[in-house]
N, C-alpha and C positions, 0 to 999 in steps of 0.2 A: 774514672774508667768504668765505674759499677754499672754509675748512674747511663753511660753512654751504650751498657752492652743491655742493661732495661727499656730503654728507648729502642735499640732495633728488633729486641727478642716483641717488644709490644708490636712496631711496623711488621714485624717479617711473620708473626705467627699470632697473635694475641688479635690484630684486627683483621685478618684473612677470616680467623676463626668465628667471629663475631659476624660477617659478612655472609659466610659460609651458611652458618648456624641462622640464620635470621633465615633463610630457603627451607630448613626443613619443617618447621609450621605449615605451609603450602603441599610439599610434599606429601607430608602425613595427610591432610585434609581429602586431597587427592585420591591417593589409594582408599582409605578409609570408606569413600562414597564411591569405589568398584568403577572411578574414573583414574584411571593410572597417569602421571606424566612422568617420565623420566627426572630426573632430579641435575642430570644436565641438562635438559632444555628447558628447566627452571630459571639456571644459573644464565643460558644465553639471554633468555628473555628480558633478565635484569641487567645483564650487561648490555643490553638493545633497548633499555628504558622503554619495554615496554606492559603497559598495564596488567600488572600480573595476576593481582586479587579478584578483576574486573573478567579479564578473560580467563581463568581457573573456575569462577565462581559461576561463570554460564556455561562454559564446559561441562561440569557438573549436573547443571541444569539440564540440561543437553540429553547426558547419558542417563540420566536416571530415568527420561522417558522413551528410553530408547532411539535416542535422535543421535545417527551416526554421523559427529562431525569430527575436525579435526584439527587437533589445539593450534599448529601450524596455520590452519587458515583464520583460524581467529584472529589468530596476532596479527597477520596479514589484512585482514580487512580493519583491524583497531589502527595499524601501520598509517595505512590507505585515509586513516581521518572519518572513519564508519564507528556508526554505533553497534558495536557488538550484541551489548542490551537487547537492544532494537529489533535486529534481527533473529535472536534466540527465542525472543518471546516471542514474536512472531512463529515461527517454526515450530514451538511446542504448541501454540495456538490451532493453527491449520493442523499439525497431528492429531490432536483430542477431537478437531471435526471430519478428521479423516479427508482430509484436503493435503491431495501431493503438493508441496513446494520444495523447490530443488533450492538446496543452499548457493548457491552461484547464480541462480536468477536473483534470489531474493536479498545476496549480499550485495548485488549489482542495483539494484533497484535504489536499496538501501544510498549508494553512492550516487546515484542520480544525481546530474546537478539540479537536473527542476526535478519538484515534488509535489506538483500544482495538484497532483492528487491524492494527497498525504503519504507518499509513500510504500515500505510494506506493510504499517501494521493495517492501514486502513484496506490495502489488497486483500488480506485475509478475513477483514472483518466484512467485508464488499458479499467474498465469497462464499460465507456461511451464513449472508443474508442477503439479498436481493436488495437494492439502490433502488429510489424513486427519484425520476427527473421529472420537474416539474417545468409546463409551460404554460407561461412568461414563468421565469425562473423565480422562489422564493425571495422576497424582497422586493420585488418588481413594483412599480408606481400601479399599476393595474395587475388585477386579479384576474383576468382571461384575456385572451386574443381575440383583436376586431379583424374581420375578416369581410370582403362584399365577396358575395356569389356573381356569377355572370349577368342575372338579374339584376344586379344593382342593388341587393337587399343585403342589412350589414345581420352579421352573424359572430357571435362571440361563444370561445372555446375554452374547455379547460381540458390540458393535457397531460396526460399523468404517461409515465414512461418506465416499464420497469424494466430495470438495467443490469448486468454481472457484468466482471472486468474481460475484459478482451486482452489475454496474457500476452502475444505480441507485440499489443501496440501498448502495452499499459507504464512500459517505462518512455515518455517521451509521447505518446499518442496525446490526442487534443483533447479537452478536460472536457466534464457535465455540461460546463454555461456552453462551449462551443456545441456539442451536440444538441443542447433545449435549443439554441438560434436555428442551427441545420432543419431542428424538426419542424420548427413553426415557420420556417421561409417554405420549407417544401408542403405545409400544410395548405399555407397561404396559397399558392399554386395551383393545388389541386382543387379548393374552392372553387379559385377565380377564374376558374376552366370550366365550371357546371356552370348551364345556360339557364338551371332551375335552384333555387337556393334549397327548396324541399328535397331533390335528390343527395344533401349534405343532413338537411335537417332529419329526415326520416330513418337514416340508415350510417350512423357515423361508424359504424365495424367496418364497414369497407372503406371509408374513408381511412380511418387506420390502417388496414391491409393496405392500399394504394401505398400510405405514407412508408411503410416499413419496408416495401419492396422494391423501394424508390434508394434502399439502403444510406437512409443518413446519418448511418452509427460509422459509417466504412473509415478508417483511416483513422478513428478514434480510440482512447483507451477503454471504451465499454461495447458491450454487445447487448441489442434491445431483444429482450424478449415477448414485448406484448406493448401494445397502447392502450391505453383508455380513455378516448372520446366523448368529452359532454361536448354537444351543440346546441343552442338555443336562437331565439331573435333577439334582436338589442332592445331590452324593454321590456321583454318578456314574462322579466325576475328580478327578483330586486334583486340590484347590484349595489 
């Protein structure tokens, strides 16, 4: 009979307590770092299996730099199959360079299914430095573009592109390689419409201006801020 009334007294209060008690280490951690969570929405989140130490521990991160979020959406976007991580550092990132990011863009981002552009943290790191697109893209079999003037005279380029993210289109807009392609079809064009190859050779600044106005960034995840146009003759230089 003892043994039978140690057995429920263990179920009915001995491992509630143990259960119970295993929440308030998190708790304490919490307040301690002047990030409060209630200690019921401790208990929900572990009866919702979900990652407690993981979303607590950015939370905190979070607040100590002043970054207003909220433990609820954590969970919510940890829920959602996102990296909480991911997104917090990001956010404290962009803070220290005083770059607004809104959490609900950049959790959303986060959730992307394509991330052909690495996502947010590379959004932020875009932002508090300037992108170079390279034309023919890095990697490429050839190191500049062959181009003929209306002359019939060939002409080879190197494009240099500097780029910042275009926040509209940056979740799902069209990556780098599509924009370097966009820039060198439209370059091409505008060569092989000069009836003199010297009016490309002489003056590649407006060749740029042309290109840029001609907007081949539109519809993509980045915005160009400037080109830089070398042009030469085939032959010219060692290649």
């Amino acid at each position: 009979m003892k043994k039978r009334m140690y057995i429920v007294i263990t179920i009915v209060v001995v491992l509630p307590a143990i259960f119970l008690g295993s929440l308030v280490p998190t708790w304490v951690r919490c307040m301690t770092n002047n990030a409060p969570v209630p200690y019921l929405h401790i208990l929900g989140m572990r009866l919702r299996g979900a990652p407690i130490r993981n979303i607590t521990t950015q939370y905190i991160a979070a607040t100590k730099v002043g970054i207003a979020l909220s433990i609820t959406d954590l969970e919510t976007h940890a829920a959602a199959g996102g990296n909480v991580e991911t997104v917090v550092e990001a956010m404290i990132e962009a803070n220290r360079a005083g770059i607004p990011l809104d959490y609900v863009f950049a959790s959303a981002l986060e959730l992307a299914p394509t991330r052909s552009e690495g996502g947010v943290s590379e959004l932020v790191h875009a932002l508090s430095e300037p992108v170079i697109v390279r034309c023919p893209p890095e990697g490429s079999s050839y190191d500049y573009l062959e181009v003929a003037a209306g002359d019939g005279v060939l002409l080879h380029l190197d494009i240099s592109a500097t780029v910042v993210p275009n926040l509209q289109n940056y979740a799902g807009g069209a990556t780098k390689e599509t924009l370097a392609a966009r820039i060198s079809s439209v370059t091409t064009e505008c060569i092989g419409s000069l009836s003199n190859h010297l009016q490309a050779l002489n003056n590649p600044a407006q060749i740029g201006r042309t290109v840029q106005q001609s907007k081949p960034d539109a519809g993509t995840a980045w915005k160009i801020l400037a080109l830089d146009i070398k042009i030469w003759t085939a032959g010219a230089r060692n290649e």
